[in-house]
N, C-alpha and C positions, 0 to 999 in steps of 0.2 A: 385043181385050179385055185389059184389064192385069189382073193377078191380085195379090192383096192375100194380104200374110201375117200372120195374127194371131199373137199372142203367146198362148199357152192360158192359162188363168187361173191363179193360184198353186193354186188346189187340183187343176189336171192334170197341174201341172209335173214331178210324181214322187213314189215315197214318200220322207218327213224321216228323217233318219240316227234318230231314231229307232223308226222301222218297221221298217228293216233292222236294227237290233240285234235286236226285236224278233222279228222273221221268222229271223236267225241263229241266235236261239236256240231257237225254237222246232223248229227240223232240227238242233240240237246243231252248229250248225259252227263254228269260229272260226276267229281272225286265222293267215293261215300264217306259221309262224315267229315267232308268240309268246312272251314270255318263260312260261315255268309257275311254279308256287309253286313256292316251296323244298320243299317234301318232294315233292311231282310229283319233282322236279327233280334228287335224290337217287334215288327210286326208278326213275328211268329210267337213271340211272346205275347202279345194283345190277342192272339187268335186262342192262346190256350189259356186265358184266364180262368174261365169257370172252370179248369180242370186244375188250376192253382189255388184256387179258393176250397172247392173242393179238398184237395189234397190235405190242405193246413187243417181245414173244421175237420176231417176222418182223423189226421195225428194228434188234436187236442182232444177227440171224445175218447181215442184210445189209451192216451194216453196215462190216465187213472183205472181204466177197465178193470185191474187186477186188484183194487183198493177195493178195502168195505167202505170206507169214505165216499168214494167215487171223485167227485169232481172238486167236491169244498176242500179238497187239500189243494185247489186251487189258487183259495184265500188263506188256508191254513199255512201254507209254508212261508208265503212272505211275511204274516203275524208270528209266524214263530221264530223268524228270524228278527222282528223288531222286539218281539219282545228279548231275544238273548244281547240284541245290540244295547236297550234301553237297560239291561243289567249292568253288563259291564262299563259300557261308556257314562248312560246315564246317571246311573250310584256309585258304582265302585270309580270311576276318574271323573266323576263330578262333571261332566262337559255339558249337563243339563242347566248349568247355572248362567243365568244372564240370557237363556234363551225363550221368550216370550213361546208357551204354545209349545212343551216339548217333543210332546208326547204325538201330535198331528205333524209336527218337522217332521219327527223321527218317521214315522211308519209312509208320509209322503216319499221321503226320500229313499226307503227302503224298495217302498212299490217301482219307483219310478227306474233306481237303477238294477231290478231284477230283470228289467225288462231290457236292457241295452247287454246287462251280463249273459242273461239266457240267448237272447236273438244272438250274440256272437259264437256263444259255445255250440248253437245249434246250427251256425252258419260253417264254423269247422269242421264239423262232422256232414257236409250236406253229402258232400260227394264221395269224400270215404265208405261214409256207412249207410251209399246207396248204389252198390256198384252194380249189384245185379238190376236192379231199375235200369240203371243209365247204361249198363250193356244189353240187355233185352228191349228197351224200344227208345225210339227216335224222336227226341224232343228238346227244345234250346234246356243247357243246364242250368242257367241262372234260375228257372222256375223252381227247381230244389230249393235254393238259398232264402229267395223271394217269399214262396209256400212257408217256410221257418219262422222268418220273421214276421206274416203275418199269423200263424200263429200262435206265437207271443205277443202280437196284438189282440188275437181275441182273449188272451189269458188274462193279460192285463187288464183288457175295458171289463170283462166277465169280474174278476177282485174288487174294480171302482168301484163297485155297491160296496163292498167293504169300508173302501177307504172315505167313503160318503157318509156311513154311517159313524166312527169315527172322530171325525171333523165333527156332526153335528153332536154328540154326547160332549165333546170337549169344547162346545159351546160356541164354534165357528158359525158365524150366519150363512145363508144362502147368499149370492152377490152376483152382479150381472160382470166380474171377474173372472167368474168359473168359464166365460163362454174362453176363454184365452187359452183354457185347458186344449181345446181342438185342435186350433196351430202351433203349438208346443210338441203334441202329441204329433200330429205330421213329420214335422219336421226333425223332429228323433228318430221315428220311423223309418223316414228314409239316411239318414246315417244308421240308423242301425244297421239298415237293410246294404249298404254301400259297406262299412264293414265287414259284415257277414259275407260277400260274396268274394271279397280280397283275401279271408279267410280260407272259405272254402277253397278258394285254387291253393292255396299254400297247401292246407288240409291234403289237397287231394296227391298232391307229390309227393307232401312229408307228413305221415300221420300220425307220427310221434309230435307235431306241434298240438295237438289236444289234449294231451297231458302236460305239455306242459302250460298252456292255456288258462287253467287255475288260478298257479301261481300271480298272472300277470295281470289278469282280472283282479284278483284279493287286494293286490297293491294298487290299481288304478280304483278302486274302491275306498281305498283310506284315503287318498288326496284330492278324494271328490266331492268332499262333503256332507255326507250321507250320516255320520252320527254325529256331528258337530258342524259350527259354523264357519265356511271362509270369510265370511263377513269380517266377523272377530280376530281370526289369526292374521287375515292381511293387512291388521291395522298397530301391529307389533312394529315398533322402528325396528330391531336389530335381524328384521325376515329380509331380504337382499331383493332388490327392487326385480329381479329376475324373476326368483320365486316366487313372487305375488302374482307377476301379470301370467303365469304358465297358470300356475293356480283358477286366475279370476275365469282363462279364456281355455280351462280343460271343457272340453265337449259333452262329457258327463255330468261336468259340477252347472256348465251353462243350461241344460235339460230339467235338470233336478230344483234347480233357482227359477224356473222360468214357472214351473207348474206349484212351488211353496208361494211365491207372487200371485199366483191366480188363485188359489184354495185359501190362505190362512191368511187370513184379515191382519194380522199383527206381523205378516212378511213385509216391509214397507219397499218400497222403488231403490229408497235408497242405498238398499243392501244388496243392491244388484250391480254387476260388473254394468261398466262404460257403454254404450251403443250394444247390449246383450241380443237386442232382435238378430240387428244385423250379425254378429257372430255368428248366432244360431242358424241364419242362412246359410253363412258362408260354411259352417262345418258340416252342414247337412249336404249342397251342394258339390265342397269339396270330394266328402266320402262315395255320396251316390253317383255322382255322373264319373270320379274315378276310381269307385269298386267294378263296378258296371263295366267300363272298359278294359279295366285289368281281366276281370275275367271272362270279358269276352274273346279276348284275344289268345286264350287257351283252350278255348271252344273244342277244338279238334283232337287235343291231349286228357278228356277227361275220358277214365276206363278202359284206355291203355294201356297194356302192360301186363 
């Protein structure tokens, strides 16, 4: 006997995608590892703080573990990078000269943009070089990015003794300008923190952008002002009126200019870009509220693949 196989009719084939949405949501389930709305999506973030706070102090104490030093190459790397910058810029191409307080510029400006260089380099790497985290358990990914760059916040504020002590051998007074240092430091923060996270999604697609990452940080690092002055150079007539104000209104040189203002008494107002608050708003806000959304909207693509 041969046996015949019928095709069941279109109405037994099964229920239509839409029965099963249907039936989804009638037991409340949905898609795992769905993107959530933005404020979902904030509020499950505010629920895992202490485990982001957390996160960042266990990767800063680790993160020397392996050093006889331990933790002072915390302050040690950024002095050692001022002092290699104070060689060659400062002696050998003389850009020490005309600068009131060199030596407190220099190492100000050194601290300050370690801190916007590292929180990015650590923001490209959040989601790359945490895949098994972010495949083993279930939690919004911006806490990666976020964790990073605070961080780099405690690394930074942890150095300040440094940079305090510093200032005062090189004869900076104490001043009720230092309080300026806190909304400076904010408001870099959260640009760093909104970079870092535009990063990370790039990171996480294409993870050859952290090598090349370096390169693009080194270069936004010489036209930031860090061993020398834009004060000075943007007062050259033959600099093309373009170049100055990219210059005046770069996001790193505005950070960097905002905290040599509040620390070194001989920074004066007047060597600071046009309306510099309000920029500084506007490039923290820009970054933060559109890093944030850029990578929230990838939500569902991180550790795929």
């Amino acid at each position: 006997m041969s046996q015949v196989l019928h095709t069941p009719p279109p109405s037994q084939a099964g229920p239509a995608d839409d029965d099963l949405t249907a039936l989804a949501a009638r037991y409340g389930l949905s898609v795992s590892g769905a993107r959530p709305s933005l404020r979902t999506y904030v509020r499950q973030l505010w629920d895992r703080r202490h485990f982001i706070t957390a996160f960042a102090t266990a990767k800063l104490t680790a993160q020397y573990s392996q050093a006889k030093l331990g933790q002072i190459w915390q302050v040690m790397t950024p002095l050692l990078n001022a002092a290699v910058y104070y060689f060659i810029f400062g002696v050998l191409l003389g850009t020490k000269h005309g600068v009131p307080d060199y030596i407190p510029f220099l190492v100000t400006g050194v601290f300050i943009w370690t801190f916007t260089q590292s929180s990015i380099m650590a923001g490209t790497r959040a989601i790359a070089g945490n895949l098994g985290l972010v495949r083993a358990l279930h939690f919004p990914r911006a806490a990666l990015p976020i964790s990073f760059c605070i961080q780099q916040l405690q690394q930074l504020l942890f150095s300040m003794a440094a940079l305090v002590v510093i200032l005062l051998c090189f004869g900076i007074p104490v001043s009720a300008s230092w309080l300026l240092v806190i909304p400076a430091l904010a408001l870099q923060f959260v640009f760093n923190t909104g970079v870092s996270m535009v990063m990370a999604r790039m990171g996480a697609s294409t993870p050859d952008i952290a090598q090349l990452m370096p390169f693009v940080l080194r270069t936004w690092m010489y036209v930031s002002g860090v061993m020398w002055s834009l004060d000075k150079l943007s007062q050259k007539d033959d600099l093309p009126r373009v170049v100055t104000v990219m210059l005046e209104t770069n996001p790193a040189a505005i950070y960097i200019d905002l905290m040599r203002f509040a620390l070194i008494d001989s920074y004066h107002s007047s060597q600071l870009p046009a309306h510099v608050w309000p920029i500084a708003l506007g490039w923290a806000l820009l970054a933060g509220v559109g890093g944030f959304i850029y990578f929230w909207k990838a939500e569902e693509t991180y550790g795929r693949g």
